[in-house]
N, C-alpha and C positions, 0 to 999 in steps of 0.2 A: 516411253516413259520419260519424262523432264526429271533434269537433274538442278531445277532449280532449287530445289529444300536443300540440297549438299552445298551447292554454293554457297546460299544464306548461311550454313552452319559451319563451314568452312573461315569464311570472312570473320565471326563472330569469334570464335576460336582462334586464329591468328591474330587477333586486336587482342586478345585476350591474354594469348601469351605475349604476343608485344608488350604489352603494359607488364606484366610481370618482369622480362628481362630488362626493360629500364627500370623499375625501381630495384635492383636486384644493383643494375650498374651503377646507380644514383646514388645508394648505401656505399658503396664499395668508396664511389670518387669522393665523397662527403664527407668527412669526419665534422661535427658538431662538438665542441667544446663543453665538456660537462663540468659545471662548477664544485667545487669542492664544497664550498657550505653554500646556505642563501645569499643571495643579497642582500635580504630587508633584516634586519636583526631583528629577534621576537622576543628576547631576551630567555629563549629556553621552552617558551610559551606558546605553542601555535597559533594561531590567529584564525578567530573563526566570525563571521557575523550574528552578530546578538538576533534572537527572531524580533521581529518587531513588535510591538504591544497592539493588540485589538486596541480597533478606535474606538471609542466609549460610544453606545448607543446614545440618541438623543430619549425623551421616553415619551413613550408610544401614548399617551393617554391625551394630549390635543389632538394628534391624529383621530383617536378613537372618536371626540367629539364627530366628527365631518363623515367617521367611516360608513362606504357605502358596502350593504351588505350583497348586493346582488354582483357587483365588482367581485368580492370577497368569494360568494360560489362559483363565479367564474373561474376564478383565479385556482381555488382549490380543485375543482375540476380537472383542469387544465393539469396542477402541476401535482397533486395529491391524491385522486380517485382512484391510480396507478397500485395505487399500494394501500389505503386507508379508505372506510365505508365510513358514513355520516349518520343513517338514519337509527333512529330510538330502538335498543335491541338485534342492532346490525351483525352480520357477520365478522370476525376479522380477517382479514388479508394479510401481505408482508406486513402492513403493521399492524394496527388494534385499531379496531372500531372509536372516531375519536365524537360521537354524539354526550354532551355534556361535560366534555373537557374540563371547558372553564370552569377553574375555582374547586376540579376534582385534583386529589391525588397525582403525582407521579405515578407510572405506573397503577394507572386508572383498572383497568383490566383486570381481574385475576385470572381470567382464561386466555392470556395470552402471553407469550414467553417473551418477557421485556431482557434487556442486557441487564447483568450486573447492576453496572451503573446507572441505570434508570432504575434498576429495583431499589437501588441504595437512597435514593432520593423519596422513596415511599412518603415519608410523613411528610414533605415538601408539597405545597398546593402550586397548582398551576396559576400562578396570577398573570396579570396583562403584561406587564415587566417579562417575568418569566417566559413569558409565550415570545413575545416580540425577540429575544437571545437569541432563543431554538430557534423559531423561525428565520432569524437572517443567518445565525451558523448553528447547526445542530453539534457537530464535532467540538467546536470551538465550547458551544454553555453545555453539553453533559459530555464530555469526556469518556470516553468508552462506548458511546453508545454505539447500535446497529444500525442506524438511520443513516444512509449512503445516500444523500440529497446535500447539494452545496448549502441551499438556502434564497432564501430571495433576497437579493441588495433594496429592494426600494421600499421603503419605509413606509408608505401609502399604502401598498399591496398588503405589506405587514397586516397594516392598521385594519384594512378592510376585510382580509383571512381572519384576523383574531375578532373580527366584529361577527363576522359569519359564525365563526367555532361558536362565540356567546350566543347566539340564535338556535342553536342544538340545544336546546335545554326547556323543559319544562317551567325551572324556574332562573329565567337568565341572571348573573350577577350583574350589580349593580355598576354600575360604568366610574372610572374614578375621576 
């Protein structure tokens, strides 16, 4: 029988306590000089970075103009079929069925258990404005919600999701 697996474990375990009794002697030889107050006076104040302010969307309605809607199912496909069904009387998944969004309600659904904060928005309509928010940061435009998707950065795609979402509809709204 080889006793190579002992060696291997051997080696590995003597590096291992190696490395422990040098930093052990390393502490000992070192003393680090520990300040009494700061450096930087904060005047009592801690110093923290302000978060930065969201960058003001551009709005989404000359995109709309140009939006292509087959882009737009692609797109939803891709990043939304995961979790949300499309078709007229659909089931819901992780999230609610969105066929007729546009121009519905927050909290469109009543079969389907929206957060707090998307129920809090009830009387609020989804307009293009509005969709284009969510869409690029859900977290960021409804605050509490349960939607755990970053968002799409590009502003196209936006335009072309929410031109798709309009095409769910028996009677699509009117484009602004």
């Amino acid at each position: 029988m080889s006793l190579e697996g002992n060696k291997a474990f051997a080696a590995v375990l003597t590096a291992g306590i190696s490395f422990m009794v040098a930093g052990l002697i390393g502490g000992l030889v070192v003393h680090p000089h520990r300040l009494d107050k700061p450096a930087i006076e904060t005047g009592g104040v801690v110093a923290s970075a302000a978060p930065a302010a969201p960058a003001a969307l551009d709005p989404i309605g000359p995109l709309l103009a140009n939006a292509n809607v087959e882009n737009g199912r692609t797109v939803a496909t891709r990043a939304c079929a995961a979790c949300h069904t499309f078709t007229e009387g659909g089931r819901n998944a992780v999230g609610p069925n969105l066929y007729d969004v546009v121009g519905g309600p927050h909290a469109h659904r009543e079969d389907f258990n929206y957060s707090p904060a998307m129920k809090a928005l009830h009387d609020k309509k989804w307009g293009y404005e509005e969709l284009n928010a969510f869409l690029n940061r859900p977290a960021a435009a409804v605050p509490g919600t349960r939607m755990a998707y970053a968002g799409l950065s590009q502003a196209q795609q936006r335009a072309d999701v929410i031109a798709y979402l309009r095409s769910l509809s028996a009677n699509p709204q009117p484009l602004p």
